[in-house]
VMD Tcl script that builds the backbone (N, CA, C; Angstrom):
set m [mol new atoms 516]
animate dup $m
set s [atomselect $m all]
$s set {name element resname resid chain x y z} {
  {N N UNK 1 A -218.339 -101.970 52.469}
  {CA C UNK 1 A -217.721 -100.694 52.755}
  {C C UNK 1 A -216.337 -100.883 53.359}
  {N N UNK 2 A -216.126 -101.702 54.227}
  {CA C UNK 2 A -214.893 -102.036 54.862}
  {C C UNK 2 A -213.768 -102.495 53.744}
  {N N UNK 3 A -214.066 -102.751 52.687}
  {CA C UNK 3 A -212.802 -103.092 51.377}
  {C C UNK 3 A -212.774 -102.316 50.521}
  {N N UNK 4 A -212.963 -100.985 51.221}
  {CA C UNK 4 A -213.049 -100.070 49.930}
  {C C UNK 4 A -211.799 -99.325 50.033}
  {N N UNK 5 A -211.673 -99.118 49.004}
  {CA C UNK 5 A -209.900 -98.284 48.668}
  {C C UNK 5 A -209.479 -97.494 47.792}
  {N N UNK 6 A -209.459 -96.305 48.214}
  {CA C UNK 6 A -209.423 -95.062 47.755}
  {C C UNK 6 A -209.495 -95.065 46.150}
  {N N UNK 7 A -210.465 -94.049 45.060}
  {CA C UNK 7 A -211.103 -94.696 43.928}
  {C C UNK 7 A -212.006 -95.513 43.965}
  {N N UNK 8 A -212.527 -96.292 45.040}
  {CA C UNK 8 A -213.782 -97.177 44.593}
  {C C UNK 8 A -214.876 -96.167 45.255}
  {N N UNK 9 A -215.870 -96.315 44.099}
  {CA C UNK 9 A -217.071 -95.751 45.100}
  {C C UNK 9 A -218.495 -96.727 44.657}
  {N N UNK 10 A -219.420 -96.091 45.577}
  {CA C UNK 10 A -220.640 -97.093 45.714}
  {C C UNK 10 A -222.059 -96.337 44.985}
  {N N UNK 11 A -222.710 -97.138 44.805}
  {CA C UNK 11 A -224.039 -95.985 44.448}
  {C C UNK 11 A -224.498 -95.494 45.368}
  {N N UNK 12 A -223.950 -95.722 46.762}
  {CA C UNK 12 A -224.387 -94.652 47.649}
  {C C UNK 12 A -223.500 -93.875 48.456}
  {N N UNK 13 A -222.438 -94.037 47.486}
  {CA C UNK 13 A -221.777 -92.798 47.991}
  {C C UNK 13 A -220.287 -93.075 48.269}
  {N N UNK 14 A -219.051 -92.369 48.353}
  {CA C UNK 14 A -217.919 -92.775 48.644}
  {C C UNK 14 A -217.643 -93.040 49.535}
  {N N UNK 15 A -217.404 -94.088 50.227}
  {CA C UNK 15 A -217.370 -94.879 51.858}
  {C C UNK 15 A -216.060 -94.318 52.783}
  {N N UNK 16 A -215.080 -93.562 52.211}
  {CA C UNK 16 A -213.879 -93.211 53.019}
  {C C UNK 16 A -214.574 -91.547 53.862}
  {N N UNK 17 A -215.380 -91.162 52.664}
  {CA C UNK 17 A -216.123 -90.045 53.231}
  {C C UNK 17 A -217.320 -90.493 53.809}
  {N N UNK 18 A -217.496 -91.562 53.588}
  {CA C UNK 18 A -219.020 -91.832 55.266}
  {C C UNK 18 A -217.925 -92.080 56.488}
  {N N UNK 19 A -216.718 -92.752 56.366}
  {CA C UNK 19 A -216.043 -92.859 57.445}
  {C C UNK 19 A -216.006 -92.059 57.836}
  {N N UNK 20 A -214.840 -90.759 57.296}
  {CA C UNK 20 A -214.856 -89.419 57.886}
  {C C UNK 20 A -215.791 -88.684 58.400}
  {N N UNK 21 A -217.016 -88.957 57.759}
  {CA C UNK 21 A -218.561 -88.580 59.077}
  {C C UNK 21 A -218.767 -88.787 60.166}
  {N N UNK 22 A -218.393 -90.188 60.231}
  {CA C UNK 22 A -217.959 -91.066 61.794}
  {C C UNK 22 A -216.688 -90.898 62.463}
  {N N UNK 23 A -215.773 -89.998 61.740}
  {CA C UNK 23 A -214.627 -89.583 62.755}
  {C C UNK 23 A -213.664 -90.283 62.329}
  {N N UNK 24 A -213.714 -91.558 61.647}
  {CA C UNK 24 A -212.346 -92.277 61.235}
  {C C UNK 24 A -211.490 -91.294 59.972}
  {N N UNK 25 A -210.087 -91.215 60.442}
  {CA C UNK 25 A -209.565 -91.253 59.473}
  {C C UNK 25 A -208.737 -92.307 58.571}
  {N N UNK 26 A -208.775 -91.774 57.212}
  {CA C UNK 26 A -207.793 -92.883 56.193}
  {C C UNK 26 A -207.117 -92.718 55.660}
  {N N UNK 27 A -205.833 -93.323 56.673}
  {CA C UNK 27 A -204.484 -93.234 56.179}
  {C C UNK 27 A -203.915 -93.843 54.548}
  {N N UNK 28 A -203.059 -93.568 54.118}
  {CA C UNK 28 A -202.532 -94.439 52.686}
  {C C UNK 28 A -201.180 -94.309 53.374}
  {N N UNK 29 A -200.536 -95.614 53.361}
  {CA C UNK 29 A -199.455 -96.443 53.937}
  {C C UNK 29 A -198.619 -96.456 52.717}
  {N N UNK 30 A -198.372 -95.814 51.678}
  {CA C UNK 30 A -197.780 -95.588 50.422}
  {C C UNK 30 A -197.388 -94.344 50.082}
  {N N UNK 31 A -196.355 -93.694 49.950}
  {CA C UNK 31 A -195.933 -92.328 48.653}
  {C C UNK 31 A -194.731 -92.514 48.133}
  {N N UNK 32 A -195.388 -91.786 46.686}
  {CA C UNK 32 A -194.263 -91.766 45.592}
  {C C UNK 32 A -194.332 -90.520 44.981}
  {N N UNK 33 A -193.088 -90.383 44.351}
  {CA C UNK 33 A -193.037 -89.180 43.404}
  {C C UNK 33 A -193.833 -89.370 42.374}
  {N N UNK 34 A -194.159 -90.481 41.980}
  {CA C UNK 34 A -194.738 -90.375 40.856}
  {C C UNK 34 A -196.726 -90.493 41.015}
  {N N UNK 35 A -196.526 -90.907 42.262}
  {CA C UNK 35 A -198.428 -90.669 42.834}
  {C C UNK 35 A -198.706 -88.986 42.990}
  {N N UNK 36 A -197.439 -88.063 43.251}
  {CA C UNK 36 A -197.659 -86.886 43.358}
  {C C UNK 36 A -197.536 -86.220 42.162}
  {N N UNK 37 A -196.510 -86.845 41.057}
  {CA C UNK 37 A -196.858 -85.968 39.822}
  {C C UNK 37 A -197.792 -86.377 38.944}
  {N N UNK 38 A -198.314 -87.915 39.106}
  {CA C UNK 38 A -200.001 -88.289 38.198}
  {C C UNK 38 A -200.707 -87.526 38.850}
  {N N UNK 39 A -201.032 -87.004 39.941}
  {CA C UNK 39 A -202.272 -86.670 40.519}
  {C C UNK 39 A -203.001 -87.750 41.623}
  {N N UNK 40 A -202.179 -88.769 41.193}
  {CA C UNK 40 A -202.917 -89.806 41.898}
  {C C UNK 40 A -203.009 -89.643 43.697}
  {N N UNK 41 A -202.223 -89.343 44.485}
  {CA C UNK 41 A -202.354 -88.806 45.877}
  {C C UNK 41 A -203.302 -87.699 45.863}
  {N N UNK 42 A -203.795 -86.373 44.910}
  {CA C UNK 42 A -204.319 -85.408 44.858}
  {C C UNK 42 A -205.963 -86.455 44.727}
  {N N UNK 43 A -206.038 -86.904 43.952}
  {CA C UNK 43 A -207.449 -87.334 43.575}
  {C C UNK 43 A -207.752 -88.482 44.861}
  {N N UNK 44 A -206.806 -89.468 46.048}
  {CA C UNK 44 A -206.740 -90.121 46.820}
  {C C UNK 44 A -207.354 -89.027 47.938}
  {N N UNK 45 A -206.555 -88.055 48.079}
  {CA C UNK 45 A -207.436 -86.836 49.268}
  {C C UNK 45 A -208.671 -86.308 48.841}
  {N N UNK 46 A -208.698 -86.011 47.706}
  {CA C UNK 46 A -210.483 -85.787 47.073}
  {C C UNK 46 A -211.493 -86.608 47.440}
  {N N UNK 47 A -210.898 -88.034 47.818}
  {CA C UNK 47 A -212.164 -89.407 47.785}
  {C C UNK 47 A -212.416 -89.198 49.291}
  {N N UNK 48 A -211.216 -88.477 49.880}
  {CA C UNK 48 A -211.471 -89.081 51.517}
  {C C UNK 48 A -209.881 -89.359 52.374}
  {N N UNK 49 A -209.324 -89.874 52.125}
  {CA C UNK 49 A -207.883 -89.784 51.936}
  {C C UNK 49 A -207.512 -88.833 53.125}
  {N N UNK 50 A -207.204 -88.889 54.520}
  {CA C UNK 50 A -206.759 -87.700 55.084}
  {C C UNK 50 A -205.626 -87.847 56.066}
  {N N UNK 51 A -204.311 -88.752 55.800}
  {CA C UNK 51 A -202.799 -88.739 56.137}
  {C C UNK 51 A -202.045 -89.661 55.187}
  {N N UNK 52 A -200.845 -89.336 55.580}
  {CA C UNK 52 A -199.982 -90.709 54.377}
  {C C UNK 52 A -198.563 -90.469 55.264}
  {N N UNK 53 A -198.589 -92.129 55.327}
  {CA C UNK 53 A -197.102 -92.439 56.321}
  {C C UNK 53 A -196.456 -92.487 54.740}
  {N N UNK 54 A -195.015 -92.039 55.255}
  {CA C UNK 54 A -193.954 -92.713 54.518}
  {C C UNK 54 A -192.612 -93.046 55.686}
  {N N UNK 55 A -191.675 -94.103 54.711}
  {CA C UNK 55 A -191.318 -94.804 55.875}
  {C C UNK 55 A -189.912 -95.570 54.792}
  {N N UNK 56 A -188.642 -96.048 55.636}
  {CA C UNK 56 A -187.728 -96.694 54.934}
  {C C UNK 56 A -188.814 -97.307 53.792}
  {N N UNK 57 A -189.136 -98.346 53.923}
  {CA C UNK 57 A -189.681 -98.855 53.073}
  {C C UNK 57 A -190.781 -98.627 51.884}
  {N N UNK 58 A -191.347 -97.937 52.463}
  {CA C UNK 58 A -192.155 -97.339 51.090}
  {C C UNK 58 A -191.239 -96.153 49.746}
  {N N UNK 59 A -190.047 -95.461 50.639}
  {CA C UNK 59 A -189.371 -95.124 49.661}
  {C C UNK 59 A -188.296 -95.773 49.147}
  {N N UNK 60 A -187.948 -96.902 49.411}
  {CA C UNK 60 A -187.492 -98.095 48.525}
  {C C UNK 60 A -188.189 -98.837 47.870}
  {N N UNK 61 A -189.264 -98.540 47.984}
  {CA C UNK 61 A -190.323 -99.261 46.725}
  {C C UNK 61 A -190.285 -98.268 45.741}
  {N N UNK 62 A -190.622 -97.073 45.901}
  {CA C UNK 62 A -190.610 -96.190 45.129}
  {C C UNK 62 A -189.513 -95.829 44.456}
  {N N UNK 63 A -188.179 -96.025 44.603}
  {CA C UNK 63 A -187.440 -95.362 44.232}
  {C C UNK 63 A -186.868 -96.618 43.332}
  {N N UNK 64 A -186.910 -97.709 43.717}
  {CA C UNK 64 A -186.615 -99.210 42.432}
  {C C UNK 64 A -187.877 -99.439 41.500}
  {N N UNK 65 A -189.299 -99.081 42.238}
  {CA C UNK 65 A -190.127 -99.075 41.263}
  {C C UNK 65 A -190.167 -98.637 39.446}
  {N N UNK 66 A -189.373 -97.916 39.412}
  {CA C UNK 66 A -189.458 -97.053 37.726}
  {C C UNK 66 A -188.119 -96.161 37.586}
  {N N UNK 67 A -188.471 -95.234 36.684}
  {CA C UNK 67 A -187.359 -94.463 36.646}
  {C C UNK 67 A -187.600 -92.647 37.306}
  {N N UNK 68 A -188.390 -93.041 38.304}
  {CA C UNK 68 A -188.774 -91.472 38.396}
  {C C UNK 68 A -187.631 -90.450 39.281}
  {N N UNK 69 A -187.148 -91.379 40.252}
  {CA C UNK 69 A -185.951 -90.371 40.472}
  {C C UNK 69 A -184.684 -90.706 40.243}
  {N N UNK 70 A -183.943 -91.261 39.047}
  {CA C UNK 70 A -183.113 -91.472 38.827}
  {C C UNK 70 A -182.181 -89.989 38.180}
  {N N UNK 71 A -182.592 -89.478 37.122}
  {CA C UNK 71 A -182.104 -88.400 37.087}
  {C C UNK 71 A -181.467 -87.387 38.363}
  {N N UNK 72 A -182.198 -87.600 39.664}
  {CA C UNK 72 A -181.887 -86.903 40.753}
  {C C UNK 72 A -181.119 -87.700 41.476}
  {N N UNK 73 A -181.018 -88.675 41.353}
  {CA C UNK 73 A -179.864 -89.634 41.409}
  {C C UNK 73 A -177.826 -89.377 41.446}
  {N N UNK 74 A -178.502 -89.654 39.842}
  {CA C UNK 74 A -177.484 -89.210 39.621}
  {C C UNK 74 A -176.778 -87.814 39.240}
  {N N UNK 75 A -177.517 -87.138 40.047}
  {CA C UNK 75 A -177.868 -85.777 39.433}
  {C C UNK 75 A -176.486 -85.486 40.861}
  {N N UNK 76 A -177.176 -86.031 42.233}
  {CA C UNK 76 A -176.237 -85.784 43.202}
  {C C UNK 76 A -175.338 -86.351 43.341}
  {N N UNK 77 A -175.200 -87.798 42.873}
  {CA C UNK 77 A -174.325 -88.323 42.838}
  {C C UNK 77 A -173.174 -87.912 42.220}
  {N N UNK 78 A -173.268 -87.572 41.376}
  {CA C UNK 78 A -172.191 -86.833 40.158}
  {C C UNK 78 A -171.745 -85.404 41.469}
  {N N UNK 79 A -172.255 -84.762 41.944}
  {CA C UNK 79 A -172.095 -83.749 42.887}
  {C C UNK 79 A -171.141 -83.835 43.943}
  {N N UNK 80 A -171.165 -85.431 44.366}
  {CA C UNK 80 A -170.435 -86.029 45.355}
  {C C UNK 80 A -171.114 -86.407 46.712}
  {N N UNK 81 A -172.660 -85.823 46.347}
  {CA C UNK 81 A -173.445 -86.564 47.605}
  {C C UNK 81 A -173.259 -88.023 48.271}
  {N N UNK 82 A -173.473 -88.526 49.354}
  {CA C UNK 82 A -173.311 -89.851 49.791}
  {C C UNK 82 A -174.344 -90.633 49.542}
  {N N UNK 83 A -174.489 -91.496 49.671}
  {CA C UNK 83 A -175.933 -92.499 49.646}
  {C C UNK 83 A -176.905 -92.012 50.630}
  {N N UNK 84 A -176.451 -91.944 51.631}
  {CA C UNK 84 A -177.292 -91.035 52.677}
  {C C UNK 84 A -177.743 -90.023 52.250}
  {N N UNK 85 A -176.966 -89.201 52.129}
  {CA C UNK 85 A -177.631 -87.517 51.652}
  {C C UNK 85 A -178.537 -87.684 50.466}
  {N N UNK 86 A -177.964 -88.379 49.268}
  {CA C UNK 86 A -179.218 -88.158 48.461}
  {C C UNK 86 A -180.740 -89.125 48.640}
  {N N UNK 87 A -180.544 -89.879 49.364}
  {CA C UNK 87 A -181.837 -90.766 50.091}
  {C C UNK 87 A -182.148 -89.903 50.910}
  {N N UNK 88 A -181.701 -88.873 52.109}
  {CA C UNK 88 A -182.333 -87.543 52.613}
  {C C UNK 88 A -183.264 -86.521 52.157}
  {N N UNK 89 A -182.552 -86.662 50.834}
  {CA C UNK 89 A -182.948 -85.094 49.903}
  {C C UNK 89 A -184.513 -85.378 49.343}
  {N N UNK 90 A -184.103 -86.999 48.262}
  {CA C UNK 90 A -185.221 -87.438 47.894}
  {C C UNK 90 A -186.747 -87.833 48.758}
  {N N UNK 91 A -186.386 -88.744 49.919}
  {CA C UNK 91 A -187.706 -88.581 51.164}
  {C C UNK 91 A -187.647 -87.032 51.913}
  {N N UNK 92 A -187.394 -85.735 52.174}
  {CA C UNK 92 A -187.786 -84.704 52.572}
  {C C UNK 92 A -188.543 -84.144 51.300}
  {N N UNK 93 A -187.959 -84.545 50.551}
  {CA C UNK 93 A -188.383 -83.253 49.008}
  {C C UNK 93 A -189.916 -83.762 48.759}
  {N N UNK 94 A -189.814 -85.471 48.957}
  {CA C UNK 94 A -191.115 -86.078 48.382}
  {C C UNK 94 A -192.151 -85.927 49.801}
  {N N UNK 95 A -191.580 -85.633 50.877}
  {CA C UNK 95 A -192.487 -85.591 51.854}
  {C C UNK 95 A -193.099 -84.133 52.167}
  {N N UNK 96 A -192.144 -83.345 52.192}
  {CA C UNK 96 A -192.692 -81.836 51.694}
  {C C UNK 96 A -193.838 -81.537 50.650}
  {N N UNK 97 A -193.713 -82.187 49.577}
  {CA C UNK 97 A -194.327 -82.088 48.452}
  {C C UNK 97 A -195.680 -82.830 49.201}
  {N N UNK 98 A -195.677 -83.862 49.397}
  {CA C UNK 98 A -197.273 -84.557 50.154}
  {C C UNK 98 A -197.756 -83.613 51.227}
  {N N UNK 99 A -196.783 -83.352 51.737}
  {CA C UNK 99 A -197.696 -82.267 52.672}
  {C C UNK 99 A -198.670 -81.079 52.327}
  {N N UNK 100 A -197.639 -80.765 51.056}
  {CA C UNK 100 A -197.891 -79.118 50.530}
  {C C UNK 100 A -200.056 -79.881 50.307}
  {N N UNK 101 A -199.871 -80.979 49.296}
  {CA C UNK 101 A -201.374 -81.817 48.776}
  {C C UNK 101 A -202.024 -82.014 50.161}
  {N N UNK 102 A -201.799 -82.419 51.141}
  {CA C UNK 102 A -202.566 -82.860 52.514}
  {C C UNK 102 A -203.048 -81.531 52.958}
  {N N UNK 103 A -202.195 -80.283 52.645}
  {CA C UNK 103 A -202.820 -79.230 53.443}
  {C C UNK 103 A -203.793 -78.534 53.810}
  {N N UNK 104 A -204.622 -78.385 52.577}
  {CA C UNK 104 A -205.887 -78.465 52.589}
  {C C UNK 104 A -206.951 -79.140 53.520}
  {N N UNK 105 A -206.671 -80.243 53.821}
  {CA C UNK 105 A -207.314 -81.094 54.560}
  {C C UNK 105 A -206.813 -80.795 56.312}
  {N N UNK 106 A -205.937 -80.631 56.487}
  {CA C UNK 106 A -205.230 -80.282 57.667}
  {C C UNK 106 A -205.904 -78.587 57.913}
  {N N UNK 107 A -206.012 -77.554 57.100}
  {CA C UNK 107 A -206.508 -76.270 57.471}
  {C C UNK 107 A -208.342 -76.701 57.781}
  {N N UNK 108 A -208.291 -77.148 56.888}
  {CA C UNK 108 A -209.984 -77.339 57.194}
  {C C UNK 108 A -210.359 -78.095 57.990}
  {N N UNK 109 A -209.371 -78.909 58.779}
  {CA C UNK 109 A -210.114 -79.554 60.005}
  {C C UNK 109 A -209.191 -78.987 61.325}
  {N N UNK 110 A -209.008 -77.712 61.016}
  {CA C UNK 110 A -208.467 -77.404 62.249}
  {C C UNK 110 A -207.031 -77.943 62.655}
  {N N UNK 111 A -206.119 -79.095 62.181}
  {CA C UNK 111 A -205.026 -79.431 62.843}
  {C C UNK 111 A -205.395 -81.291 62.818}
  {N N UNK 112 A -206.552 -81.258 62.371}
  {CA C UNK 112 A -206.775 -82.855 63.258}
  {C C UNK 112 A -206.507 -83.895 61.973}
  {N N UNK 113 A -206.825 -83.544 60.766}
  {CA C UNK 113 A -206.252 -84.852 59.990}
  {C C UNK 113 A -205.543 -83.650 58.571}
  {N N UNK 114 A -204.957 -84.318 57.497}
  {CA C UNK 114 A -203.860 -83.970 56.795}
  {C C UNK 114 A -202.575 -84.243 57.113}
  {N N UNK 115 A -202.345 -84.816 57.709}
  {CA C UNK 115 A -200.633 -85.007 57.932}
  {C C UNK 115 A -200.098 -86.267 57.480}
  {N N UNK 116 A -198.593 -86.260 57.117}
  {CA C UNK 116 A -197.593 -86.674 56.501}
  {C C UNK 116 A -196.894 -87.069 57.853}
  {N N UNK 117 A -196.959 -88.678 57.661}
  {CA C UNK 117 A -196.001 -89.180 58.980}
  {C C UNK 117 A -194.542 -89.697 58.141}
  {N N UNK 118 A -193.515 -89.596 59.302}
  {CA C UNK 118 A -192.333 -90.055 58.631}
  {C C UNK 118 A -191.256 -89.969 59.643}
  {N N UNK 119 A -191.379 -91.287 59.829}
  {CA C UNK 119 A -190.400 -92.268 60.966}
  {C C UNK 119 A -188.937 -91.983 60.760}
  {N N UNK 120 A -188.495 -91.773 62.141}
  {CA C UNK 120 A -186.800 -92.043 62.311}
  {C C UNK 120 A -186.928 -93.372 61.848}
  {N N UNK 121 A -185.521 -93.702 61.488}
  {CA C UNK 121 A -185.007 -94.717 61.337}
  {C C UNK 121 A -185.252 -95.599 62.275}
  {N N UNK 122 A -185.485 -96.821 61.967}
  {CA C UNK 122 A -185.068 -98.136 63.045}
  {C C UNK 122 A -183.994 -98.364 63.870}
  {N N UNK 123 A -183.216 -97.581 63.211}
  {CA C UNK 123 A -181.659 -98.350 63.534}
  {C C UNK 123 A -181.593 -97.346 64.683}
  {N N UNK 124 A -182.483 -95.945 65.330}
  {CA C UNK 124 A -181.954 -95.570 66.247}
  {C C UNK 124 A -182.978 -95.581 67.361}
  {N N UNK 125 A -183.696 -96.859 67.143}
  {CA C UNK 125 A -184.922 -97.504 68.350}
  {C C UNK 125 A -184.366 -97.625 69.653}
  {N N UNK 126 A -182.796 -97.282 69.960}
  {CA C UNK 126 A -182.566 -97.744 71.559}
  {C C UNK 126 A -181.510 -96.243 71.545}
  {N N UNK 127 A -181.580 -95.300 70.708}
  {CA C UNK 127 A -180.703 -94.179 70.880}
  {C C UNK 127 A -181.046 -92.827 71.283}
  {N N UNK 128 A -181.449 -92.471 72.357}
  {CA C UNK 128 A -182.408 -91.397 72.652}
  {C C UNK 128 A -181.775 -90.216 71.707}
  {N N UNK 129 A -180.853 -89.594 71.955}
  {CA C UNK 129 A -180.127 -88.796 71.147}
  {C C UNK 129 A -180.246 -88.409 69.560}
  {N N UNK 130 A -179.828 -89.613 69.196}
  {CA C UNK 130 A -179.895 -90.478 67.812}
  {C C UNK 130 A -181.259 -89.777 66.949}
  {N N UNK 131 A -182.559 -90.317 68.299}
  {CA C UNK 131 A -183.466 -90.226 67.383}
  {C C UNK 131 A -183.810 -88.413 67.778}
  {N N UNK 132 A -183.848 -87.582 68.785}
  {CA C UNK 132 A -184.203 -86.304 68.866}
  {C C UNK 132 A -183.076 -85.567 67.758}
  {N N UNK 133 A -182.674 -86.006 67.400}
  {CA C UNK 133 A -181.185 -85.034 66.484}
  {C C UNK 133 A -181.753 -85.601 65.159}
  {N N UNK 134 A -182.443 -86.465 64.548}
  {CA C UNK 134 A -182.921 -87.182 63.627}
  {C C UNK 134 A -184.365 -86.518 63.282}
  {N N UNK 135 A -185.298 -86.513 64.534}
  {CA C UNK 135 A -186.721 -85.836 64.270}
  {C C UNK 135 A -186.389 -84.420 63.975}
  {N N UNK 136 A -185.458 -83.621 64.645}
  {CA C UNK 136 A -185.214 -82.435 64.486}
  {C C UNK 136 A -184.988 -82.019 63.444}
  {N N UNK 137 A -183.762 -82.601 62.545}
  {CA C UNK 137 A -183.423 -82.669 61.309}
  {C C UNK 137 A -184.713 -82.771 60.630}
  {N N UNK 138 A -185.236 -83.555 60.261}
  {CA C UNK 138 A -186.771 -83.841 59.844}
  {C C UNK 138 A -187.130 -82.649 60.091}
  {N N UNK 139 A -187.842 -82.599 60.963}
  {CA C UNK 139 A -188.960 -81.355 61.365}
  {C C UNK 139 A -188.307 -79.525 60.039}
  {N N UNK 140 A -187.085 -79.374 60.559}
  {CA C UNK 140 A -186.325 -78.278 59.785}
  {C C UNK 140 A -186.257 -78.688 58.045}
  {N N UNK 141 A -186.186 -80.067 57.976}
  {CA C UNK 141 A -185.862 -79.904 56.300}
  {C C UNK 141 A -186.725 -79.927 55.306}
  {N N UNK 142 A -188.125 -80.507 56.344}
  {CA C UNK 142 A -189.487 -80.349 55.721}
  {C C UNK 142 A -190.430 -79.206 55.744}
  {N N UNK 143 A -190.184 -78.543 57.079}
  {CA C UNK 143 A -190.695 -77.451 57.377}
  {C C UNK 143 A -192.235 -77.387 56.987}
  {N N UNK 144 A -193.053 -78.325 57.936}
  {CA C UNK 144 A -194.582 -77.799 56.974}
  {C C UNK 144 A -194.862 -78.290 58.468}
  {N N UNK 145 A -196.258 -77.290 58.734}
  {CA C UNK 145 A -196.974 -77.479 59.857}
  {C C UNK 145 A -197.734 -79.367 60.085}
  {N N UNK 146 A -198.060 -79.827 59.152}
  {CA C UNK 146 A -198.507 -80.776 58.766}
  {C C UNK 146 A -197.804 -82.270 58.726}
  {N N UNK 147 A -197.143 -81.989 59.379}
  {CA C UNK 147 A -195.631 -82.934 59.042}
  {C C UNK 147 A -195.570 -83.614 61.176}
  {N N UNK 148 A -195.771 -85.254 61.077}
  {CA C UNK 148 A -196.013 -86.085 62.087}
  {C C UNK 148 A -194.528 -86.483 61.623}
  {N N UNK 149 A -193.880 -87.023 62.990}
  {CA C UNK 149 A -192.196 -87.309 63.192}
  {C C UNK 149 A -192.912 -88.535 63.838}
  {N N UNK 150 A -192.516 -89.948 63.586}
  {CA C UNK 150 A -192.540 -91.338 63.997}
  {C C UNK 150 A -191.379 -91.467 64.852}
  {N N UNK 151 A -191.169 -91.815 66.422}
  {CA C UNK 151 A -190.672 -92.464 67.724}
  {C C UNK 151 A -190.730 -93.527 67.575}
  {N N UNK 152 A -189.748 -94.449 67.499}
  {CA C UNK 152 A -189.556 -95.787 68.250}
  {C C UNK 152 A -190.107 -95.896 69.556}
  {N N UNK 153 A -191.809 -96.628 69.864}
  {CA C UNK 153 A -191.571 -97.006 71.198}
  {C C UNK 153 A -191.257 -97.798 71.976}
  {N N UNK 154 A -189.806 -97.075 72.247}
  {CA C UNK 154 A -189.167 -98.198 73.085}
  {C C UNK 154 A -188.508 -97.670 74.191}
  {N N UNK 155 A -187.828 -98.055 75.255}
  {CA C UNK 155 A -187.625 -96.916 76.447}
  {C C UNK 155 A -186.782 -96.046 76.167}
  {N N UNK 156 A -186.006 -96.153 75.199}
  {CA C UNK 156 A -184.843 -94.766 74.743}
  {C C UNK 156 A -186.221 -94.017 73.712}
  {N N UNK 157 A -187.017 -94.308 73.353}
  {CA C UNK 157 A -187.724 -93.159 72.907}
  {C C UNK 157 A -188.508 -92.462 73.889}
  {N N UNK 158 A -188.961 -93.147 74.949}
  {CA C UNK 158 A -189.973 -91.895 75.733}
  {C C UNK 158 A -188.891 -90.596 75.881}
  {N N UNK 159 A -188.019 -90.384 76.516}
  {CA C UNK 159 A -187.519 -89.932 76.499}
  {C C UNK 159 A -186.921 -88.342 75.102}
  {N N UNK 160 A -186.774 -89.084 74.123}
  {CA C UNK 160 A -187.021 -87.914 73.058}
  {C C UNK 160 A -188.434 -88.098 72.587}
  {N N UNK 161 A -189.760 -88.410 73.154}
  {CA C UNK 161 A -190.831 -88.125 73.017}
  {C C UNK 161 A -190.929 -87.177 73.896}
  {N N UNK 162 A -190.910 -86.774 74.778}
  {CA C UNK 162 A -190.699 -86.143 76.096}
  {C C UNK 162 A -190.272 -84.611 75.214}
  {N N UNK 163 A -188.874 -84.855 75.188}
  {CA C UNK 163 A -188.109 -83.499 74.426}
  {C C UNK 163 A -188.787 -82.745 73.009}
  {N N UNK 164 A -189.139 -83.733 72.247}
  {CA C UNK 164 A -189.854 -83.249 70.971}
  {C C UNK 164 A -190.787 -82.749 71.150}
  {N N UNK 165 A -192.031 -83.223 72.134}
  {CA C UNK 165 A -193.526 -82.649 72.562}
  {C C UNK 165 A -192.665 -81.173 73.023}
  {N N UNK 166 A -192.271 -81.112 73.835}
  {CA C UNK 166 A -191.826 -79.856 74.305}
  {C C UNK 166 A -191.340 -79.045 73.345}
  {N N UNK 167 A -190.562 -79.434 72.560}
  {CA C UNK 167 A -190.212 -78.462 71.273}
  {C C UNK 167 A -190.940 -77.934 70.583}
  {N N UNK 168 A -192.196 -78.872 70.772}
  {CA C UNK 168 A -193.354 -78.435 69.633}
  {C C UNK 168 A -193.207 -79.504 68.352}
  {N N UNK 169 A -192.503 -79.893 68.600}
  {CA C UNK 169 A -192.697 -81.050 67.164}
  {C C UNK 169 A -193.446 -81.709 67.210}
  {N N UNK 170 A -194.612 -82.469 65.841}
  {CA C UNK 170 A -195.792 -83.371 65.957}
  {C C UNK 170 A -195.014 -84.429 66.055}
  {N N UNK 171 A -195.556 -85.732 66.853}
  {CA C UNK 171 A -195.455 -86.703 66.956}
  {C C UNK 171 A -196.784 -87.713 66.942}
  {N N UNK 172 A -196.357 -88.861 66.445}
  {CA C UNK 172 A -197.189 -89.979 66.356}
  {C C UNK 172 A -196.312 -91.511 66.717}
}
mol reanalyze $m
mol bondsrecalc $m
mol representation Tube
mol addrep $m
């Protein structure tokens, strides 16, 4: 039961949902645009499935992986977007979109699992500022109740942990 991963099931039953009996939840440390337009994240929350970090790195896998957002690419690029902005557009749009799929799971347990985590940057692990002007941004461009903002903990983050709890923003 402990090597089981979302899609495998047992003859006695799907093991991410005996977890969830016992209170664990199971995260998927992966999203893509293209797990959200196969279905494949939709049928991952069906098995049991109940948060999904995304993170620098998982949307640089995703986004060299294939050709799924290239058109949007260069779609902004041609627009005059920066490298920044359209790497903004693409992780809010794709993280919005996971949320909208998690929600379900988030109404029906009250608040306690369904959510979409998604980390400030690294680069502003010692910038208190940096990172509350960063989660904020986040929090507004995703706009979904369901939506966890990732802190650097490090001593410039207690601090906009501090400010964000108070705002009301989720944190993890």
């Amino acid at each position: 039961m402990s090597n089981a991963r979302p899609g495998q099931t047992s003859a006695t039953g799907n093991a991410l949902k005996k977890l969830a009996a016992y209170g664990q939840s199971c995260w998927l440390d992966d999203l893509s645009r293209r797990m959200m337009t196969e279905g494949e994240l939709s049928r991952f929350v069906a098995e049991g499935v109940s948060g999904v970090t995304a993170n620098p790195a998982t949307m640089a896998r995703a986004i060299t992986s294939g050709t799924d957002y290239d058109a949007d690419i260069q779609h902004a690029a041609a627009a005059g977007r920066s490298t920044f902005e359209i790497y903004d557009v693409l992780l809010t749009s794709d993280v919005r979109r996971a949320c909208d799929i998690l929600r379900p799971v988030y109404e029906e347990s009250r608040g306690e699992n369904g959510f979409v985590s998604l980390e400030v940057s690294p680069r502003l692990a010692d910038d208190t500022e940096g990172s509350i002007a960063e989660a904020k941004r986040f929090w507004a461009a995703v706009d979904r109740p369901n939506l966890f903002i990732k802190i650097p903990g490090t001593a410039a983050g207690v601090p906009a942990i501090e400010e964000l709890l108070f705002d009301g923003i989720n944190l993890t």
